[in-house]
C-alpha positions as CSV (number, residue, x, y, z in Angstrom):
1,X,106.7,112.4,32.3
2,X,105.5,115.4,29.9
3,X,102.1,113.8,30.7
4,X,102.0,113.6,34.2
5,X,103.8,116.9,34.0
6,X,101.1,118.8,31.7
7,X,98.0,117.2,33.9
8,X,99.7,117.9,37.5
9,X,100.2,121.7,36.2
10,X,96.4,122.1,35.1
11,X,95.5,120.4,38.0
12,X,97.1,122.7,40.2
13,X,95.6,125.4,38.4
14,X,92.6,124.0,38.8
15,X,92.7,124.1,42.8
16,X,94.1,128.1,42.2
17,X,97.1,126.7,44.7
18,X,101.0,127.5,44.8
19,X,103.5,127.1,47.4
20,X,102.5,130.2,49.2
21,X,99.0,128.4,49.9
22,X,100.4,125.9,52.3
23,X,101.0,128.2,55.3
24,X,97.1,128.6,54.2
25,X,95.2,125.1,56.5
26,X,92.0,124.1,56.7
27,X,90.3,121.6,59.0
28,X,91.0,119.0,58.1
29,X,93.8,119.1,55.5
30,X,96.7,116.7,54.1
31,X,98.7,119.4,51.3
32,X,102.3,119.6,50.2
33,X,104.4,121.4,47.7
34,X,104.7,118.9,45.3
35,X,107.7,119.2,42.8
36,X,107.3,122.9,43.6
37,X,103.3,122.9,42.7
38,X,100.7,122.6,45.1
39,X,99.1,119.4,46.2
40,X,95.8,119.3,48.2
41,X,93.5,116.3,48.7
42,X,90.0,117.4,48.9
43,X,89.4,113.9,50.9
44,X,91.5,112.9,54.4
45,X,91.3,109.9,56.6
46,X,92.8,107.9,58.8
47,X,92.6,104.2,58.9
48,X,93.6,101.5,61.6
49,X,95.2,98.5,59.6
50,X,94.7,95.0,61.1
51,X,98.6,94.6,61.4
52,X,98.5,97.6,64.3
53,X,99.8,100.3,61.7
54,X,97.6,103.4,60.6
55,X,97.0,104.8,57.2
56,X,97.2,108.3,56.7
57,X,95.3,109.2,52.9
58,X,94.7,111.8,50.7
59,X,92.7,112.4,47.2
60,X,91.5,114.5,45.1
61,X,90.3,114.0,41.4
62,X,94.2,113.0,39.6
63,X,96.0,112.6,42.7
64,X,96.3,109.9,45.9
65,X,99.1,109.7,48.7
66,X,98.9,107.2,51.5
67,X,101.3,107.6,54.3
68,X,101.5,104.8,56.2
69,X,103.0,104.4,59.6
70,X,103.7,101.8,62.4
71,X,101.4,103.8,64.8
72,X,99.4,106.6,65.4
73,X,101.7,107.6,68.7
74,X,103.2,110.9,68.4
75,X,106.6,111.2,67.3
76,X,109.3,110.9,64.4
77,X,108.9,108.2,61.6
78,X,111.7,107.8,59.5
79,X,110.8,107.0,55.5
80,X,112.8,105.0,53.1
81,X,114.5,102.0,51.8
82,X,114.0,99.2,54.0
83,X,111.5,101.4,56.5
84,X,108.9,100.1,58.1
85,X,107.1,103.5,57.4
86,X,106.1,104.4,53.3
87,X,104.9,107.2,51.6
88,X,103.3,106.2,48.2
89,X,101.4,108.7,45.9
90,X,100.2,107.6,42.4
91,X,98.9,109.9,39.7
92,X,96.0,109.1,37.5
93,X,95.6,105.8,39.2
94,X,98.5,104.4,37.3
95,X,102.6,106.3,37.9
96,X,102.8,105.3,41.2
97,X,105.8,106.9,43.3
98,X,107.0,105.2,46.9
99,X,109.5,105.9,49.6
100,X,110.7,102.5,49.6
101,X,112.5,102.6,45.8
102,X,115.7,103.7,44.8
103,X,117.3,106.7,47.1
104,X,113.9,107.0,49.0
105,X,113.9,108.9,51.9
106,X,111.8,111.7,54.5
107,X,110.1,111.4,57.6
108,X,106.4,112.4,59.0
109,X,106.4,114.0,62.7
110,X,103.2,113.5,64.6
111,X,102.3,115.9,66.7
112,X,100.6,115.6,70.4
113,X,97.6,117.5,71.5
114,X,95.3,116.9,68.5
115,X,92.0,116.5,69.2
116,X,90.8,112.7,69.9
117,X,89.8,111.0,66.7
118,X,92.5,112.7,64.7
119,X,96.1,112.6,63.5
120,X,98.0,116.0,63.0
121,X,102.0,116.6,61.6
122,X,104.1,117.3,59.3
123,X,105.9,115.0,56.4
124,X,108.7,115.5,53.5
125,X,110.1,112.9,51.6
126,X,111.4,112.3,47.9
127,X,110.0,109.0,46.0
128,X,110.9,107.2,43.2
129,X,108.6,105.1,40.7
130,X,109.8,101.3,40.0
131,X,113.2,101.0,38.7
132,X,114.1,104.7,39.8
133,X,113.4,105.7,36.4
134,X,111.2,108.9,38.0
135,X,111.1,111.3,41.4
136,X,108.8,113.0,43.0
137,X,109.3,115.3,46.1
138,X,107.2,116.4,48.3
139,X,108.1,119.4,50.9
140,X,106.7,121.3,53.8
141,X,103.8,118.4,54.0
142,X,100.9,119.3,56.4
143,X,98.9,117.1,58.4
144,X,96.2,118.8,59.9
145,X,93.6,117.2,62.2
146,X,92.7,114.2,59.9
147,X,90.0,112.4,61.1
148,X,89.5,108.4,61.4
149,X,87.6,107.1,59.4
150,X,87.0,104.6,56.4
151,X,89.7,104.7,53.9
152,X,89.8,107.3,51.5
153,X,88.8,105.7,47.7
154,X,86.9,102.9,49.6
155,X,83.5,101.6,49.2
156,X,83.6,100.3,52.7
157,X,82.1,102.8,54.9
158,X,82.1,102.4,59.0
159,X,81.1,105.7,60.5
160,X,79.6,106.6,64.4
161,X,79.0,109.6,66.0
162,X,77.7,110.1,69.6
163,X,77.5,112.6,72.2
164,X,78.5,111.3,75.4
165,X,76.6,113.5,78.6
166,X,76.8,116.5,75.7
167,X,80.6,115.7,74.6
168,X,81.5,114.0,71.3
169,X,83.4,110.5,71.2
170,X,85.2,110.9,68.2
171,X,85.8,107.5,67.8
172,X,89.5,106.3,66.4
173,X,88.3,102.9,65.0
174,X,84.8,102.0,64.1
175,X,84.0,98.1,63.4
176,X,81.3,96.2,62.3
177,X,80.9,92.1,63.3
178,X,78.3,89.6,62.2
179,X,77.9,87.1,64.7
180,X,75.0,84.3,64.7
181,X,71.7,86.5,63.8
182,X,73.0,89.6,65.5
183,X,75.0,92.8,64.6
184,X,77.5,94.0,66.7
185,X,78.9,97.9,65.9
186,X,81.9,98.8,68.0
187,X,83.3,102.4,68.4
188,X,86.6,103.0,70.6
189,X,88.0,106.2,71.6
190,X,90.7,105.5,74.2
191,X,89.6,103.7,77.1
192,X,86.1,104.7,76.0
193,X,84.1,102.0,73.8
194,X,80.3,102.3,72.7
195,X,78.6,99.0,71.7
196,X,75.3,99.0,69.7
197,X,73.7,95.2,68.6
198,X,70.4,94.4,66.7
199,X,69.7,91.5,65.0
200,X,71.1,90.5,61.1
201,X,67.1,90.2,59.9
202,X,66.6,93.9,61.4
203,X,64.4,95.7,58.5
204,X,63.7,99.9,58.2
205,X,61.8,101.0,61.3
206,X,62.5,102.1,64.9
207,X,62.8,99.6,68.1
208,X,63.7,100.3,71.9
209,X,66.6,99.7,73.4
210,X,66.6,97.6,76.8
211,X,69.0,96.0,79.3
212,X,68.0,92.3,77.8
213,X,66.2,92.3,75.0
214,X,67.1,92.3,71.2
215,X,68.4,95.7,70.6
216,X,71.5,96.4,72.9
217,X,74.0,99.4,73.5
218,X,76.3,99.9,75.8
219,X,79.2,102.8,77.0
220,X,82.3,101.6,78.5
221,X,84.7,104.0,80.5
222,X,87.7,103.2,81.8
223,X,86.4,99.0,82.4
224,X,82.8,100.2,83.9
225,X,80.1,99.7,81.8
226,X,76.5,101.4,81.4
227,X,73.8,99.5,79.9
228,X,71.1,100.9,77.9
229,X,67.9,101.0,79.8
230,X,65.7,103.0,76.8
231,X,66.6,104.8,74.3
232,X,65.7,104.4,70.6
233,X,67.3,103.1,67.5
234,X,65.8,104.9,64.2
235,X,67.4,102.6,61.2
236,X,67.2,104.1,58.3
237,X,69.2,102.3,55.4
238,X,69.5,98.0,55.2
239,X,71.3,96.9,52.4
240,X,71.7,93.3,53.4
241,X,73.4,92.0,49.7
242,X,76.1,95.3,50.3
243,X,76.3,94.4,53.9
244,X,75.1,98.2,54.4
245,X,73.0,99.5,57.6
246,X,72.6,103.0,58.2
247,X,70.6,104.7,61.2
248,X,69.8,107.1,64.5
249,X,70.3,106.1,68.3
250,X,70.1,107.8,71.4
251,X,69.9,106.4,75.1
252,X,70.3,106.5,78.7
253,X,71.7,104.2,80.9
254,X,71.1,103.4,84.9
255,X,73.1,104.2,87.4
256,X,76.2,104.1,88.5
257,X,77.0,105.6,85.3
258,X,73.9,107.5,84.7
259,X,75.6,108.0,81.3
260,X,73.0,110.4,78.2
261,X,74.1,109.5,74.6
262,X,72.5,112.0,72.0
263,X,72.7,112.7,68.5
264,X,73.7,109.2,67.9
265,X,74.5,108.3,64.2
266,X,75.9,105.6,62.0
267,X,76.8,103.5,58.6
268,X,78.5,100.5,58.5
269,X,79.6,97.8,55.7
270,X,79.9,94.3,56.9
């Protein structure tokens, strides 16, 4: 403990925080008081699981907490022994400290009205590390407009960005498929999805967009979809043995949609 002690106090020295700095947010933020000294991760996301639950995470060069809830709906989540809901933050990459052990307990609110594509609340819980031999406590715990994105300490990156007829999608989940010679990149927001394809042997270079040929894309609203009928796609990165693609799109569909996607962007990992 006299470790993780000295290193969290120089670390917190480090960032110039105290307690006083939490009333103190930035855009976007995940910070706490913890054990009475100042926690902030200098790197937030949010991540949809493939079990339906979301992944709240926060690091910065010593420090990593993951909260991770059933849903991203707002509202209270309890913490604890035998929750579905955890909060886990390890130190160094080794003391790891979770909800879940020994007396365990807190909960994370959600809040409503945060802007699409990101998770706001507040959280306090105390942890234990295996075999309750250790606590750590974290209190007035700020969540503030996290974005989603690929999971923080990750290698896997799966990013899109898009203005819709001028207004950004701020996508909550972007995936990445391989199907038989093609690509497919998906990015939902709601009952709004944008589809982009090319195919799996695509190399650096830019290629047209068209209602049937080889390089797709496609914005859904509310079940009514607008095909592209030109546009460009600009790729930029292919890193076929990291399953890496990188690049620039913009388009415009027919009508009835008569939809205008600009300043389109994206990297994906397969």
């Amino acid at each position: 403990m006299n470790k993780l002690l000295l290193l969290i106090v120089l670390l917190s020295i480090a960032f110039t925080g105290c307690e006083e700095n939490i009333d103190k947010i930035n855009s976007p933020a995940l910070q706490a008081s913890r054990n009475g000294e100042f926690f902030g991760a200098t790197k937030t996301s949010v991540t949809n699981n493939t079990d339906g639950t979301i992944t709240i995470g926060g690091e910065n060069p010593l420090e990593t907490l993951q909260i991770r809830l059933t849903s991203a709906t707002p509202g209270f989540y309890e913490l604890g022994s035998g929750q579905a809901n955890e909060a886990i933050y390890t130190f160094n990459g080794e003391q790891q400290f979770s909800t879940r052990t020994g007396n365990g307990a807190g909960s994370v609110i959600l809040d409503a009205g945060s802007p699409d594509g990101t998770v706001t609340g507040n959280f306090s819980f105390v942890s234990y590390t295996p075999g309750a031999t250790d606590t750590l406590t974290m209190r007035k715990g700020v969540i503030y407009r996290v974005p989603f994105g690929t999971e923080v300490g990750s290698d896997r990156v799966n990013d899109l960005k898009a203005l819709i007829n001028g207004t950004a999608l701020n996508p909550s989940s972007v995936s990445a498929t391989k199907g038989p010679g093609t690509i497919v990149i998906q990015a939902a927001n709601g009952n709004n999805t944008l589809l982009l394809s090319f195919p799996e042997a695509v190399t650096v270079g830019s290629y047209n967009f068209s209602a049937t040929g080889m390089y797709r894309a496609t914005y859904s609203s509310g079940g009514t979809n607008a095909d592209a009928i030109s546009g460009t796609l600009d790729v930029s990165i292919v890193n076929r043995a990291a399953g890496r693609y990188s690049g620039l799109f913009k388009f415009e569909s027919g009508p009835p949609g008569n939809v205008v996607v600009t300043q389109g962007s994206f990297t994906i990992t397969l």
